[in-house]
C-alpha positions as CSV (number, residue, x, y, z in Angstrom):
1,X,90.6,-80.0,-49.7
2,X,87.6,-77.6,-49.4
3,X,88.8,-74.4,-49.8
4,X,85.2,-73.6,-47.5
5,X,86.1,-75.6,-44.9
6,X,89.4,-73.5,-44.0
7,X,87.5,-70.4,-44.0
8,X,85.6,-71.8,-40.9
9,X,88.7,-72.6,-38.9
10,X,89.5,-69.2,-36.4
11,X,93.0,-67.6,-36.2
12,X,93.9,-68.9,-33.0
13,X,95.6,-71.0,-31.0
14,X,95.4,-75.1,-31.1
15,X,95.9,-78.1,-32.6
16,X,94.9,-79.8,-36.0
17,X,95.0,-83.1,-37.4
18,X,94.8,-83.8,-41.1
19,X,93.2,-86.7,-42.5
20,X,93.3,-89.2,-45.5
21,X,90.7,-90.6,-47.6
22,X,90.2,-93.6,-45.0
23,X,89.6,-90.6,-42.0
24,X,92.5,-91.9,-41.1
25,X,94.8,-89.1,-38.8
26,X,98.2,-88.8,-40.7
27,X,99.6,-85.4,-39.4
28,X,99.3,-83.6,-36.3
29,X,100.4,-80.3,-35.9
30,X,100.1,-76.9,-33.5
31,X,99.9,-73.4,-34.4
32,X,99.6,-70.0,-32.8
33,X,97.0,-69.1,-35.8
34,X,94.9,-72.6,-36.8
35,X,93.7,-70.6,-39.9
36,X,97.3,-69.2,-41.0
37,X,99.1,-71.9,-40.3
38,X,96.8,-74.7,-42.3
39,X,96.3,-72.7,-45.4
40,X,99.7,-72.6,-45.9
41,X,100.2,-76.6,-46.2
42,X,98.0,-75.4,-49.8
43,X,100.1,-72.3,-50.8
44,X,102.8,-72.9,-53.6
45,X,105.9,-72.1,-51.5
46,X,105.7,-75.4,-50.2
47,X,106.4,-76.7,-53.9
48,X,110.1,-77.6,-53.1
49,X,109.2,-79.5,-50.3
50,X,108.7,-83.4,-51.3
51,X,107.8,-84.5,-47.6
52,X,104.6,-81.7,-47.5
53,X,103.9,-82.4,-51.1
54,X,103.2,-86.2,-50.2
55,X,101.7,-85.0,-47.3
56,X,98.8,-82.4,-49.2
57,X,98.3,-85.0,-51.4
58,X,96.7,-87.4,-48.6
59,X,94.9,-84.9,-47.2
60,X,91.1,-85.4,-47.9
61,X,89.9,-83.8,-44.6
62,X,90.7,-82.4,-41.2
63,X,90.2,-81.6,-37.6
64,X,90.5,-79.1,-35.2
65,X,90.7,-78.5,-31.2
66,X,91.0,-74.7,-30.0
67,X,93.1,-73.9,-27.4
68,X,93.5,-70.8,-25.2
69,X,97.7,-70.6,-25.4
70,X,100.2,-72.2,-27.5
71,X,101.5,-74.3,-24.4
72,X,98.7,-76.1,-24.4
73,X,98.5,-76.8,-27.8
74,X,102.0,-78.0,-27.8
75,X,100.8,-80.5,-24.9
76,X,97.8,-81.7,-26.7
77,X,99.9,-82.0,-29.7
78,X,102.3,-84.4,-28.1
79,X,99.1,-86.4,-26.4
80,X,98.0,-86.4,-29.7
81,X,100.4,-87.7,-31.5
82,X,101.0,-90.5,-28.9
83,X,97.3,-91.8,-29.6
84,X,97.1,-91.8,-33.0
85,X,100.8,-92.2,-34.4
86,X,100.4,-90.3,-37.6
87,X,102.5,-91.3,-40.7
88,X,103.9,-88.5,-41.3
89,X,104.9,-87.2,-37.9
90,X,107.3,-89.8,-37.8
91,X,108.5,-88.5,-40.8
92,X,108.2,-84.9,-40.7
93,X,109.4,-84.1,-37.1
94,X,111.2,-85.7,-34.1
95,X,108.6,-88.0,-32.3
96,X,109.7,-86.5,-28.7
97,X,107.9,-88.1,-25.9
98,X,108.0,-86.0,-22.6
99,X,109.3,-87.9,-20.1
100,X,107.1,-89.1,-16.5
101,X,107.7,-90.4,-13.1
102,X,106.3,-93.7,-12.2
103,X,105.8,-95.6,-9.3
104,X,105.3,-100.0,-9.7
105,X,102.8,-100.4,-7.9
106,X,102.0,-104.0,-9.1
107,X,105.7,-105.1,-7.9
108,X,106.1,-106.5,-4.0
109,X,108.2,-103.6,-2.7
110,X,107.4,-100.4,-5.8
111,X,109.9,-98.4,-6.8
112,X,110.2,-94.9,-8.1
113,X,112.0,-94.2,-11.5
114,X,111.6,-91.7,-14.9
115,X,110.0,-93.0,-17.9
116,X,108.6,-92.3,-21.0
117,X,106.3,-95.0,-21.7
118,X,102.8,-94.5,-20.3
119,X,101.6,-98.3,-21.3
120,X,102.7,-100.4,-18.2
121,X,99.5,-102.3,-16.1
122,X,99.5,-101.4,-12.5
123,X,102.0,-98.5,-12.4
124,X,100.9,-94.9,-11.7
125,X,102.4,-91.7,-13.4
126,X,103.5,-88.2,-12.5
127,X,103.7,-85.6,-15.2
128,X,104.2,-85.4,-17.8
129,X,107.1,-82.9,-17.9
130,X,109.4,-80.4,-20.1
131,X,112.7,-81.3,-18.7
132,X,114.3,-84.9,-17.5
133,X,117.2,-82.9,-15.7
134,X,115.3,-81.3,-12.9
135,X,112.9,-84.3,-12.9
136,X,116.8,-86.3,-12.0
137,X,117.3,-84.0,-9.1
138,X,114.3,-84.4,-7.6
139,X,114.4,-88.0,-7.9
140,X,117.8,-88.2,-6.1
141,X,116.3,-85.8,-3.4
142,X,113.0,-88.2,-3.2
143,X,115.9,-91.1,-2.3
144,X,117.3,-89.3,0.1
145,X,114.1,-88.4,1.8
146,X,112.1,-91.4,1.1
147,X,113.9,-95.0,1.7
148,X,112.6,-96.4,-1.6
149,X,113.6,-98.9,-4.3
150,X,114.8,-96.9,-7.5
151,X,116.7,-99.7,-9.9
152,X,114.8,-102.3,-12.2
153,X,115.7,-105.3,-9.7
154,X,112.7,-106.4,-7.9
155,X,114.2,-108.5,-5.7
156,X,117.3,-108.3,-3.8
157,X,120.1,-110.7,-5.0
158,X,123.1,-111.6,-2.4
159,X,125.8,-110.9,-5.5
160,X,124.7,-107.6,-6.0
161,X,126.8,-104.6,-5.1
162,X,123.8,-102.8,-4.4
163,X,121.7,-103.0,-1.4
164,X,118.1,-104.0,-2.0
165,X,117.3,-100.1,-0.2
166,X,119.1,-97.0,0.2
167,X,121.4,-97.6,3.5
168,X,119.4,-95.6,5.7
169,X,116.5,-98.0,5.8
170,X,115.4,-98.2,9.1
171,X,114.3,-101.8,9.6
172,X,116.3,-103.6,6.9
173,X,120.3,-103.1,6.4
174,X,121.1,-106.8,5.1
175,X,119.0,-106.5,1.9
176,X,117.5,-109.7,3.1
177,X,114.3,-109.9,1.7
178,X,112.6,-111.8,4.9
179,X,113.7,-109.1,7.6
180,X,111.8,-106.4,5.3
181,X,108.0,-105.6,6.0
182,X,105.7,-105.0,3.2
183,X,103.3,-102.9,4.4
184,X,105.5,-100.7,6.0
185,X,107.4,-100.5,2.7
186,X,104.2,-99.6,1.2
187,X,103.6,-96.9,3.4
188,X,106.8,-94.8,2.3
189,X,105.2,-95.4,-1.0
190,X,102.2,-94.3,-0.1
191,X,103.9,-91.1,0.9
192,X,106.0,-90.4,-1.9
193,X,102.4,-90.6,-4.0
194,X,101.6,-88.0,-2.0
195,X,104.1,-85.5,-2.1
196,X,104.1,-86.3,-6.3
197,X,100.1,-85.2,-6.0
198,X,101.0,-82.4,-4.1
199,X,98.8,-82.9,-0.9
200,X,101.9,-83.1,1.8
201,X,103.9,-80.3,1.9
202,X,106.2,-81.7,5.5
203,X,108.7,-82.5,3.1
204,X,109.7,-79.4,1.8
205,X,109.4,-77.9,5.0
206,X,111.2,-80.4,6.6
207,X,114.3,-79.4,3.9
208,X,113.8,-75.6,4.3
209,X,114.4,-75.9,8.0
210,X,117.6,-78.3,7.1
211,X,118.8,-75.9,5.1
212,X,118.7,-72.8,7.6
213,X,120.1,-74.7,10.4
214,X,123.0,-75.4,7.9
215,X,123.3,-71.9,7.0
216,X,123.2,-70.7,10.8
217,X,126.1,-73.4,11.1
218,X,128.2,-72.1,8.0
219,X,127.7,-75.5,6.4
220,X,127.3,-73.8,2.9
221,X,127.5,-76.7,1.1
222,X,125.1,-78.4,2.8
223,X,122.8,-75.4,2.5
224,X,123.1,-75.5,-1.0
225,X,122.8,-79.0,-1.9
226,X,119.3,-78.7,-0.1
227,X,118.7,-75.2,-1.6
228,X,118.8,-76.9,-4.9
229,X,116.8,-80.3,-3.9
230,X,113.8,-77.7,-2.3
231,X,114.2,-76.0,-6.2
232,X,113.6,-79.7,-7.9
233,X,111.4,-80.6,-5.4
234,X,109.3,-77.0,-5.6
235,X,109.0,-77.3,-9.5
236,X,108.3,-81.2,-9.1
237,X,105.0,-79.5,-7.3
238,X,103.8,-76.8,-9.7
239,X,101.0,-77.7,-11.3
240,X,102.0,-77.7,-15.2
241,X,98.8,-75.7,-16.0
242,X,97.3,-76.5,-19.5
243,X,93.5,-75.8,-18.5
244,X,92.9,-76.5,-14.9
245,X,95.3,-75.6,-12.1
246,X,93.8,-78.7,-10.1
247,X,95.4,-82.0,-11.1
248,X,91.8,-83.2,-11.4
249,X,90.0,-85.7,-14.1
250,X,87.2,-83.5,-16.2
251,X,84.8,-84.1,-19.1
252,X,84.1,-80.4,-20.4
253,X,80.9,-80.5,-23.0
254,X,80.0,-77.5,-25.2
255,X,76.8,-77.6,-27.0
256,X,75.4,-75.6,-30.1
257,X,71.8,-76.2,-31.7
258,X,71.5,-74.4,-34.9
259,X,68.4,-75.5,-37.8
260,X,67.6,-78.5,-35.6
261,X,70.3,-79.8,-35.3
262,X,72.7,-80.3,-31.8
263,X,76.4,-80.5,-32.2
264,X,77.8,-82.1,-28.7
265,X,82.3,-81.4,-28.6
266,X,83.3,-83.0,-24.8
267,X,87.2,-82.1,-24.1
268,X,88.6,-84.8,-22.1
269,X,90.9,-83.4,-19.1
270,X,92.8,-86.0,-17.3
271,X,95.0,-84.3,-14.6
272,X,94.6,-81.6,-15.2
273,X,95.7,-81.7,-19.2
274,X,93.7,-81.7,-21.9
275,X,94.2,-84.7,-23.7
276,X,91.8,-84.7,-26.9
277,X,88.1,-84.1,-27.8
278,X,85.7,-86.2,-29.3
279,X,82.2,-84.8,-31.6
280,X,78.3,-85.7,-31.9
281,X,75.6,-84.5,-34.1
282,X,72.1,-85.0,-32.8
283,X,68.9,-84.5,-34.9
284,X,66.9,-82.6,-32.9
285,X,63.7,-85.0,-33.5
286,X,66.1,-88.1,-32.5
287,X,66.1,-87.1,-28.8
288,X,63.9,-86.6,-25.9
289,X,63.0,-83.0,-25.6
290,X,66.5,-82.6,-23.1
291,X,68.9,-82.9,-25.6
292,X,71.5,-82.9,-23.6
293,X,70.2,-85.5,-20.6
294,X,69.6,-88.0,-23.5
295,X,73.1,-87.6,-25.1
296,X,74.7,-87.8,-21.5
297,X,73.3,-91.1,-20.4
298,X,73.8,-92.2,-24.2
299,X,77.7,-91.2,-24.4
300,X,78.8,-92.5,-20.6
301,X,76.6,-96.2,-20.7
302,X,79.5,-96.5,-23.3
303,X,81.9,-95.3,-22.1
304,X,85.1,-97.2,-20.0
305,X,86.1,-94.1,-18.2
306,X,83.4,-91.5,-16.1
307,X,85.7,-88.6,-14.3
308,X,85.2,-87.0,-11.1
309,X,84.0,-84.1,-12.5
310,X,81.2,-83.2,-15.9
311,X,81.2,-79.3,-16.5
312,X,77.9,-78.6,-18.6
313,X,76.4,-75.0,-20.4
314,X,73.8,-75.6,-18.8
315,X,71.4,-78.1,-16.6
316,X,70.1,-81.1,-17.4
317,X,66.7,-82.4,-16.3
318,X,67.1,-84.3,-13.4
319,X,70.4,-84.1,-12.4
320,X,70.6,-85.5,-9.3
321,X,69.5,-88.6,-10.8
322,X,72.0,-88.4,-13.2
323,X,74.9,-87.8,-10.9
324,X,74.0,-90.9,-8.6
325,X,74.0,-93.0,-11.7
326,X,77.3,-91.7,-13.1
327,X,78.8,-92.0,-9.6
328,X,77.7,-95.9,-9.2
329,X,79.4,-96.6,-12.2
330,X,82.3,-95.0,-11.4
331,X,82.8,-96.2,-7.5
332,X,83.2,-92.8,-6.1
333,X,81.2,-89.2,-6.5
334,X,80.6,-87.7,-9.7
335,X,80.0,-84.0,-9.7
336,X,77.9,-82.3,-12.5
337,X,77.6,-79.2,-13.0
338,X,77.2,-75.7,-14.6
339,X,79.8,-73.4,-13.5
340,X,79.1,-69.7,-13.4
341,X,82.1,-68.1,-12.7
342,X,85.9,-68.6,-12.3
343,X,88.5,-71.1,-14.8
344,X,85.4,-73.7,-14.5
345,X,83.1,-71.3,-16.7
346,X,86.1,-70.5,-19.1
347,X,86.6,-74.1,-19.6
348,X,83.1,-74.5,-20.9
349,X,83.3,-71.6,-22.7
350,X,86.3,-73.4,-24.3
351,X,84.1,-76.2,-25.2
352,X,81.1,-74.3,-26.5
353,X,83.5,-72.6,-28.6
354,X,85.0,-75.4,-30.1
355,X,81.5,-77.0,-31.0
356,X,80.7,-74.1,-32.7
357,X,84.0,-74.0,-34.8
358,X,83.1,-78.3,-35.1
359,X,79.6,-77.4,-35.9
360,X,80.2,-75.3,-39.0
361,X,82.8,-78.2,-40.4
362,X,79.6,-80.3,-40.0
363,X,77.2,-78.3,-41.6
364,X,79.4,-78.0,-45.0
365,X,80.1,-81.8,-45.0
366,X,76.4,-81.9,-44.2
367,X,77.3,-85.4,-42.1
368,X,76.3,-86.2,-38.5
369,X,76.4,-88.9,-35.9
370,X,79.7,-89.0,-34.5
371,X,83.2,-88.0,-36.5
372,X,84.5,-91.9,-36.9
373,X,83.4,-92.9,-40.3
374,X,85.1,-96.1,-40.1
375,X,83.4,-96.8,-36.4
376,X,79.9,-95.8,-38.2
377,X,80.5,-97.6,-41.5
378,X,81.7,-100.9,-39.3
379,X,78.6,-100.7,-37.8
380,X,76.7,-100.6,-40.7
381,X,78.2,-103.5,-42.4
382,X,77.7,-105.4,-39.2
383,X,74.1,-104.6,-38.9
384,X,73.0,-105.4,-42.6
385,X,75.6,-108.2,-43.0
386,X,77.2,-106.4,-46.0
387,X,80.3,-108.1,-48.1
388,X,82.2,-104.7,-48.0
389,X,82.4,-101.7,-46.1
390,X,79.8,-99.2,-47.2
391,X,82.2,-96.8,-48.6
392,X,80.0,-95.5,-51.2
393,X,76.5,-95.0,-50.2
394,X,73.8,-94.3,-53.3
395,X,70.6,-93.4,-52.2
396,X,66.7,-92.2,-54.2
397,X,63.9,-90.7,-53.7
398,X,60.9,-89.9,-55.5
399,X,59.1,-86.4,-55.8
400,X,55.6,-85.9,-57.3
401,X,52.1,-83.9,-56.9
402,X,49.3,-85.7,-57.8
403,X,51.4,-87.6,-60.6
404,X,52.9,-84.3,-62.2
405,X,56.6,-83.3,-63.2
406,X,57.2,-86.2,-61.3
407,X,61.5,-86.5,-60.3
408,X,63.4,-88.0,-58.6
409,X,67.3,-87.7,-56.8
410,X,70.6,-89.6,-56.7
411,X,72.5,-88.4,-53.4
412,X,75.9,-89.8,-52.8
413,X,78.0,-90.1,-49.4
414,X,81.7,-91.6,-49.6
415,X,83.2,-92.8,-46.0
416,X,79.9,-90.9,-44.3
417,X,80.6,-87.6,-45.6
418,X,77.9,-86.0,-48.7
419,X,79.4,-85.9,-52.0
420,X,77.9,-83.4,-54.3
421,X,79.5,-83.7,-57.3
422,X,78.0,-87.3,-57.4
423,X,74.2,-85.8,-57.2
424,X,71.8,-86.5,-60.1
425,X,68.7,-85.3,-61.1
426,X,66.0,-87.7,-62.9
427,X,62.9,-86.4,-64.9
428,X,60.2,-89.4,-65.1
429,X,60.1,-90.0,-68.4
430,X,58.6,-93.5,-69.1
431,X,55.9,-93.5,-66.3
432,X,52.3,-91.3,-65.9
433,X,49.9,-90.5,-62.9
434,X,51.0,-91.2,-59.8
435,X,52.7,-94.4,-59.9
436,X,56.2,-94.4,-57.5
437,X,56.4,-98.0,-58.0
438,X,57.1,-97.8,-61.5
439,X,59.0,-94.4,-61.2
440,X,61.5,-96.3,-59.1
441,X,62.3,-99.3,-60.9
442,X,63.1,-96.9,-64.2
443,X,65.5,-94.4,-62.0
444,X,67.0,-97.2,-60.8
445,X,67.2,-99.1,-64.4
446,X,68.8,-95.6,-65.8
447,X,71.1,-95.8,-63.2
448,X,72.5,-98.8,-63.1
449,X,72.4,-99.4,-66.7
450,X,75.7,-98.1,-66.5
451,X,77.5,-100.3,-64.4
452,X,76.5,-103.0,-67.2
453,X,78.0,-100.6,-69.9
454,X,80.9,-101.4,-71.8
455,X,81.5,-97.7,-72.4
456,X,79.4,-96.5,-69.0
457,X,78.7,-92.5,-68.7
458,X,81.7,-91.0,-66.4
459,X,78.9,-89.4,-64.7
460,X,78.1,-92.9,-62.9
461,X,80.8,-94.6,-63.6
462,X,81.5,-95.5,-59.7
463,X,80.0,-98.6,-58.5
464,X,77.8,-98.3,-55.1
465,X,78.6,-100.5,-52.0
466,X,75.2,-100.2,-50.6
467,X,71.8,-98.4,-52.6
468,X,69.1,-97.3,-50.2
469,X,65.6,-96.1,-51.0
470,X,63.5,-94.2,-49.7
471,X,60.3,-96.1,-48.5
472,X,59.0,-99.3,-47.3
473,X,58.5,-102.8,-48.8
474,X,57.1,-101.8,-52.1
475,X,60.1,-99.3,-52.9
476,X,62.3,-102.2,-52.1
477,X,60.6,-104.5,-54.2
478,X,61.1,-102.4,-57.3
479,X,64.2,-101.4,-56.6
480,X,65.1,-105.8,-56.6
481,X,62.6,-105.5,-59.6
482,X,65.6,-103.0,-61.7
483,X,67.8,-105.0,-60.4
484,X,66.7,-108.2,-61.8
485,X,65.7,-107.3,-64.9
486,X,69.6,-105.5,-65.7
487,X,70.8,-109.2,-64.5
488,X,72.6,-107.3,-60.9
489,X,73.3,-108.6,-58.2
490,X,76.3,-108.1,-56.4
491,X,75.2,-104.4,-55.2
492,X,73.5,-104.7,-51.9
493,X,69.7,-102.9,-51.4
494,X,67.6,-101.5,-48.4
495,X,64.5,-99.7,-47.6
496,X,64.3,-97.3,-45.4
497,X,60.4,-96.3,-43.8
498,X,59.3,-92.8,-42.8
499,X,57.0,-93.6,-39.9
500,X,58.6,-95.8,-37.6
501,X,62.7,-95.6,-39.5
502,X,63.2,-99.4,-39.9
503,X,65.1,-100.7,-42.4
504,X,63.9,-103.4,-45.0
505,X,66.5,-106.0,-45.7
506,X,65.9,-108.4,-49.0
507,X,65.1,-112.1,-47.6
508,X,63.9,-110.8,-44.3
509,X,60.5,-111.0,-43.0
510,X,60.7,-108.7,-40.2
511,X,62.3,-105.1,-40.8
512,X,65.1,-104.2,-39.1
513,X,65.0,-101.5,-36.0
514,X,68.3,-100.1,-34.7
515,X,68.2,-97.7,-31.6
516,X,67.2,-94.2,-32.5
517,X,70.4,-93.2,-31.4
518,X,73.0,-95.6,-33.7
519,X,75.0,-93.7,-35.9
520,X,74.2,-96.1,-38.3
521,X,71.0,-95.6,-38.8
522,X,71.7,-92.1,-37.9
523,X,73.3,-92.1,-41.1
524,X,70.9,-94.0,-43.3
525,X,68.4,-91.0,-42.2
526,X,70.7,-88.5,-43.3
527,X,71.2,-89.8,-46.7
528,X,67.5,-90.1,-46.9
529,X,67.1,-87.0,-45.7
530,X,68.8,-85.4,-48.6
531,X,67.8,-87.5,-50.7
532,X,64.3,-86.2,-50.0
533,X,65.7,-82.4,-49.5
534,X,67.1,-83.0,-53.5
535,X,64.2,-84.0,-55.3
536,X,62.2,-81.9,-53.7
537,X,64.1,-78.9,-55.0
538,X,63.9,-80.1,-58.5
539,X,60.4,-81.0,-58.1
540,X,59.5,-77.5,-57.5
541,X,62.2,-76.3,-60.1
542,X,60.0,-77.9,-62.5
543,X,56.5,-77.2,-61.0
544,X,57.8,-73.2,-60.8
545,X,59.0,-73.8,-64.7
546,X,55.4,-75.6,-65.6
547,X,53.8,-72.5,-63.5
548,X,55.5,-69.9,-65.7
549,X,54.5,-71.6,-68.6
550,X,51.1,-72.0,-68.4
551,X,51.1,-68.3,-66.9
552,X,52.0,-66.7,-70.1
553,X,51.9,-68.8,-73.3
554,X,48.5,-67.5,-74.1
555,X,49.4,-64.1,-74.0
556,X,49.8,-62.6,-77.3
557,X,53.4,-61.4,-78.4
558,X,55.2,-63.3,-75.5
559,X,57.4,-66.0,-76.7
560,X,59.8,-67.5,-74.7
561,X,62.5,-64.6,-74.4
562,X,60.0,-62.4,-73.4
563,X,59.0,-65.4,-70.9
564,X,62.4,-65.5,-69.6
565,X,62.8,-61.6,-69.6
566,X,60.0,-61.7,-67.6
567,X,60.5,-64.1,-64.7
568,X,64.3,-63.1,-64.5
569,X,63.0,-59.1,-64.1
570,X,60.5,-59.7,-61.7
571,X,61.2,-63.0,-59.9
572,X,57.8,-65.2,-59.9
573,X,54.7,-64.5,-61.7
574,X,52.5,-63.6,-58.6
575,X,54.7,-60.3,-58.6
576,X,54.0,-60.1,-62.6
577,X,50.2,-60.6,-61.8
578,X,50.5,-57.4,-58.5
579,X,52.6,-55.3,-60.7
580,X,51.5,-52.3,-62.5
581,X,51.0,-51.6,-66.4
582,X,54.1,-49.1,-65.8
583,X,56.3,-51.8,-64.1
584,X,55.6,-54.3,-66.7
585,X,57.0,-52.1,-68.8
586,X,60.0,-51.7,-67.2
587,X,60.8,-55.1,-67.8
588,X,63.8,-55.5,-70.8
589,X,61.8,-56.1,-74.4
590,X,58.3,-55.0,-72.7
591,X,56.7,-52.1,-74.6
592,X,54.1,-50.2,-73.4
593,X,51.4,-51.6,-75.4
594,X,52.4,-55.1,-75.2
595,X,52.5,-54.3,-71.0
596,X,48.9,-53.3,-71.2
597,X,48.0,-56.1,-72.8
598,X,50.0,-58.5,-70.2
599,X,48.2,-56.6,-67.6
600,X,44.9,-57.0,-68.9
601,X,45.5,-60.6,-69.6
602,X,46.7,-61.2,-65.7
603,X,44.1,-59.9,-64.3
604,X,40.6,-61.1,-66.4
């Protein structure tokens, strides 16, 4: 685990999911401090403890949602852990689901009942909720209120003890199926939804009036058995806050743009709980010039699901276009907007927040395009019609000026993410002037040289699912080029061009051009990217070196120490060349005289 990564997470509350190699999620937890509490999983007094050692040892990265109160981290935790099933949840901890009302609405005559599955086609659910025994009350007071089906039978049967409806069914006391009417049936259902949404409060009026009249009577019993159904029925009501009072469904997007780049985290509210999160990096240069229009009418012409409600930071372009389009696809109206005041603005504050604790995750991994490396990688291997997953990603660039101290770079990613360790540097050794051609068929012949070795260097002694270069046709013909003449050919190769980013497949005619917005390709640009980032920084590490030299090998009584002393006392030679005879001097194992003499040397 990167030790830099945890000093980015904040000491507060949420939830966090560790990872394994495969990004799969294999532990999900909640803490009051997300910084204290995940550092720990690394300290040694965990030693003893075989479950949390087996546990550290899987973890290869993480995740992280804030949260403004531990009760709703300890919901989202639970949501969580429904989704994704993590390994060692199961093992760790009591897999507790909260239990939920539901109503059947796909059988003839629905019924109401407490569950704590949530997977069931054509039923609706209430909740969910801390405690089954108060949810038990007020599902006996709902009976005795509400003439409605509560056991698993759907139909009635003549040997049953039970009648098909509580007794005091108005147009039905046989249980005979045939003297029952449907729609009226479906009205009392209909009303029951209701009062579980909140929106009729007759009900508990209706009771509260009982129960004085019984008091004013001295039926004290009485009194109290409805006292106690108006308590289950009053907490059956309240709204179980975790960030919205309104039991309402709400995308909530926070964005951060930082060195060109966008980082897009959308929290995903659905009645009124949050539920999860989801990440996107944009290049800034990969979208119109309104960022966040483009990603919007990206993200939701994907997506199964549009809410009734999108909380932004801040406008779009042409949002009343964008609402009417949002609101066709969902059936009914789609609100967008930018709150400025109230639990609306803190939500988005909560989102903006939690890109910019996302963002700097993203910037150490150096990664983009959306957090699913598997979904990414799959669609890479689909696109280029790979054998294997692209797991390991190799790819090379070429830096020169004018054919001198001509470099070039090895970048790695494993399962989308940058792997530094894995960087090389080449000098050019073999090839003169400006020839990249030739410069990439012997990189690429030095580096795969290896994977032919009996005794290959450790240094490359992993073996690449996919090796991209950086250019067009002719950098993909020499890469093929190395590769034929070291006898390889089980290691898939692509090109990938500057100007218009299409990608150069071996045996294809036509290149290959993928949205501007697929993550695939959005990662194929990264790698080049960096790639090109890398050998640029050695290229000018060796034109500074070259520089230096040339600067001060003619000048009499400086030899290389006196060279180094130098550069390392004053930084570049420019500042040499503006400094003083007196300054020179200054410099470790620079005499006066010899300082004069640099001096008048510099400045001929």
């Amino acid at each position: 685990m990167n030790g830099k990564l945890l000093k980015k997470v904040p000491n507060k509350p949420g939830v966090y999911l560790f990872k394994d190699k495969s990004d799969r999620v294999i532990y999900v937890g909640k803490a009051k401090a997300l910084k204290k509490r995940m550092s720990s999983y690394f300290q040694k007094t965990h030693a003893d403890n075989q479950k949390t050692r087996m546990l550290v040892g899987h973890i290869t990265s993480f995740d992280f949602v804030v949260t403004d109160s531990e009760s709703e981290a300890l919901m989202l935790e639970n949501n969580l852990i429904k989704r994704y099933k993590p390994h060692y949840n199961i093992d760790l901890r009591d897999d507790k689901s909260y239990p939920y009302l539901a109503i059947s609405y796909d059988d003839e005559f629905p019924r109401l009942y407490i569950t704590r599955e949530l997977h069931r086609k054509g039923t609706l659910y209430f909740g969910p909720y801390a405690q089954v025994a108060n949810i038990r009350k007020t599902l006996d007071m709902l009976r005795g209120v509400f003439p409605i089906r509560t056991y698993a039978r759907k139909r009635p049967s003549r040997s049953s003890s039970h009648p098909f409806l509580d007794y005091h069914i108005k147009w039905g006391l046989t249980g005979k199926i045939e003297e029952l009417d449907v729609d009226e049936y479906r009205k009392v259902i209909d009303q029951v939804k209701d009062f579980l949404e909140g929106k009729d409060m007759s009900v508990i009026k209706r009771m509260e009036k009982e129960m004085r009249t019984a008091a004013r009577n001295t039926e004290f019993e009485q009194a109290a058995r409805l006292r106690d159904r108006i308590d289950a029925a009053r907490y059956l009501q309240e709204q179980q806050k975790v960030v919205s009072e309104k039991r309402i469904d709400r995308d909530i997007v926070g964005l951060v743009e930082k060195e060109g780049t966008v980082y897009i985290r959308i929290l995903f509210v659905r009645s009124g709980k949050l539920i999860g999160s989801r990440g996107f990096v944009l290049e800034r240069d990969q979208v119109d010039d309104d960022v966040l229009a483009s990603f919007l009418e990206g993200f939701y012409a994907e997506a199964s699901q549009v809410p009734k409600e999108i909380l932004l930071p801040r406008a779009p372009l042409r949002v009343d276009v964008l609402e009417q389009w949002l609101s066709e696809k969902r059936g009914t109206r789609v609100d967008v907007s930018v709150p400025q005041r109230g639990e609306k603005k803190d939500l988005v504050k909560m989102a903006v927040t939690n890109a910019g604790y996302a963002y700097e995750v993203y910037r150490i991994h150096n990664i983009g395009g959306t957090f699913d490396p598997a979904t990414v990688l799959a669609g890479l291997q689909e696109h280029l019609e790979l054998p294997v997953l692209p797991y390991r990603i190799e790819c090379f660039d070429i830096s020169t000026l004018q054919g001198t101290e001509t470099v070039a770079s090895m970048v790695v990613f494993e399962n989308s993410r940058s792997k530094r360790s894995d960087y090389r540097k080449f000098r050019i050794k073999r090839v003169s002037g400006q020839d990249d051609f030739g410069s990439m068929v012997e990189v690429l012949k030095r580096r795969l040289s290896h994977l032919a070795s009996p005794i290959p260097d450790a240094r490359f002694a992993s073996k690449p699912d996919l090796l991209v270069v950086d250019g067009g046709k002719p950098q993909l013909t020499a890469a093929l080029k190395a590769m034929d003449d070291l006898d390889i050919e089980d290691v898939p190769v692509i090109a990938l061009a500057k100007r218009e980013e299409e990608i150069y497949v071996p045996g294809k005619v036509e290149p290959l051009a993928l949205s501007k917005r697929d993550p695939a390709l959005n990662l194929i640009r990264q790698l080049r990217d960096e790639a090109h980032r890398f050998a640029v920084g050695y290229h000018r590490e060796r034109r500074g070196k070259r520089m230096v030299s040339s600067v001060f090998d003619k000048i009499p009584g400086v030899g290389p120490k006196r060279k180094k002393a130098l550069i390392k006392h004053f930084g570049t030679p420019d500042i040499v060349y503006k400094s003083t005879v007196d300054e020179i001097a200054e410099a470790p194992g620079i005499s006066n005289e010899l300082a004069n003499t640099i001096y008048e040397h510099l400045h001929k």
